[in-house]
C-alpha positions as CSV (number, residue, x, y, z in Angstrom):
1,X,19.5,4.1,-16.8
2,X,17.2,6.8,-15.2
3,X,14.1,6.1,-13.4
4,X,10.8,6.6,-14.2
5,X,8.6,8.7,-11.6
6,X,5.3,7.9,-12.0
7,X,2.1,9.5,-10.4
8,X,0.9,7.4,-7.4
9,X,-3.0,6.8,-7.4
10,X,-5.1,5.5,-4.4
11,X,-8.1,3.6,-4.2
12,X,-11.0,4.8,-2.4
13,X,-10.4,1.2,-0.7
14,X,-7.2,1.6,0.0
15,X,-8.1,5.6,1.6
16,X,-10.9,4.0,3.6
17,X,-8.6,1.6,4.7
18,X,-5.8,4.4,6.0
19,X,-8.9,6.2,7.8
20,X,-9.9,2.7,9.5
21,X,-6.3,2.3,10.5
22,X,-5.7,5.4,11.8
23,X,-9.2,5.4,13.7
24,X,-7.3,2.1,15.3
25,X,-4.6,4.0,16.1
26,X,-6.1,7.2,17.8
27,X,-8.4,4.1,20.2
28,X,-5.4,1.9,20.4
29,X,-2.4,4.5,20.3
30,X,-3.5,8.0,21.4
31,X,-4.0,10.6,18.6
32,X,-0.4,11.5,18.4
33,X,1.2,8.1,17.9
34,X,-1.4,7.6,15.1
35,X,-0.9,11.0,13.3
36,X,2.9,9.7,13.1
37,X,2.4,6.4,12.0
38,X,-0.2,7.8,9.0
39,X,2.3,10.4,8.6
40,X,5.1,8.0,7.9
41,X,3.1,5.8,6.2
42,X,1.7,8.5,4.1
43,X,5.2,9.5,3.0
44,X,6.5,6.2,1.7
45,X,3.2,5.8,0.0
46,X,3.9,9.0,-1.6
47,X,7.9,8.0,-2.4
48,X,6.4,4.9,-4.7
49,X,6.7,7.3,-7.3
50,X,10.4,7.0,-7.6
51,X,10.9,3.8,-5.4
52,X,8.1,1.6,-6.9
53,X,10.8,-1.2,-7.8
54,X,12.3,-0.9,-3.8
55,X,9.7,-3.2,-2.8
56,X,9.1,-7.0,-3.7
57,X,6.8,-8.6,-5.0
58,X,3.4,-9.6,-3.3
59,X,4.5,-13.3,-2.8
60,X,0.6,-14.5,-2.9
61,X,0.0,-11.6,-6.3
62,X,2.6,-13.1,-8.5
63,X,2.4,-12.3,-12.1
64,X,5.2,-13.0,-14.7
65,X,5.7,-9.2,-14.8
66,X,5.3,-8.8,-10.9
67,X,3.2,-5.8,-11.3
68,X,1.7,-6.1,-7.9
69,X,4.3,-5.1,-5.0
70,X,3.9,-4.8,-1.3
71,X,5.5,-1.9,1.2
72,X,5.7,-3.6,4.4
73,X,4.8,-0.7,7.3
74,X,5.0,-1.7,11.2
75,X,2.6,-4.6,10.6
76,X,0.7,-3.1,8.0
77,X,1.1,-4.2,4.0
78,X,0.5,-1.8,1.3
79,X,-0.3,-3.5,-1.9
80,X,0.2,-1.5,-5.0
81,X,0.1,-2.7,-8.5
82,X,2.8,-0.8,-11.1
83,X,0.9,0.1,-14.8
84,X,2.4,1.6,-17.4
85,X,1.7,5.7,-16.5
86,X,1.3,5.5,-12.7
87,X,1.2,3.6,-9.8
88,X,-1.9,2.2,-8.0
89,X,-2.4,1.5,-4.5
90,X,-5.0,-1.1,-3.8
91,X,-5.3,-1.3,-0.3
92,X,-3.6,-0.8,2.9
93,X,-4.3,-4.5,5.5
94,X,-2.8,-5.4,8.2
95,X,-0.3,-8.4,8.2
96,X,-2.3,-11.4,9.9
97,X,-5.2,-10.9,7.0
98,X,-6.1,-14.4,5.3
99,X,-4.3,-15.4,2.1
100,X,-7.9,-15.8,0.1
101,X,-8.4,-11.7,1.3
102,X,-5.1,-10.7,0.0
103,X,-5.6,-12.7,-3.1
104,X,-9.0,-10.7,-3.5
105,X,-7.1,-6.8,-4.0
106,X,-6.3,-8.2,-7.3
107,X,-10.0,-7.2,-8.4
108,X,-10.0,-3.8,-7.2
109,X,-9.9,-1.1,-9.8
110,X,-8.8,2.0,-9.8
């Protein structure tokens, strides 16, 4: 069975939220440890378009077609949602973010 590769789209939530992370990065990190970490992060947001079904479920997301996925980066959780034509990102948060937050990207449109 051949894949499908599908265009990946971000939200202007999810691009604010890479800015805001690698902001944290450059205070936290120093600029070159944060230009890596977006880099890489970057590159396997860009790779969904082949590897969309690598990645599991969003375990507090679920639907009976588990259309929305997480990519799990250092502590970082990318939450994409998988539509017919393309992929969607919906946000980029880090890991210790409440449940009632990460139950909240389902709302975001793209």
């Amino acid at each position: 069975m051949e894949r499908k590769i599908l265009e990946v789209v971000i939200s202007d939530i999810a691009t604010q939220s890479l800015e805001d992370v690698f902001d944290y990065g450059v205070e936290t990190f120093a600029l070159n440890a944060a230009t890596v970490f977006i880099d890489e992060l970057n590159e396997r947001i860009e790779s969904l378009s082949e590897d969309y079904l690598l990645y599991p479920e969003c375990r507090f997301l679920k639907t009976q077609s588990a259309m929305y996925r997480n990519l799990i980066h250092g502590n970082y959780l990318v939450i994409y949602r998988v539509a017919k034509q393309r992929i969607e990102v919906l946000n980029v948060i880090h890991g210790s973010r409440s449940i009632r937050f990460i139950k909240s990207i389902r709302k975001i449109k793209i």
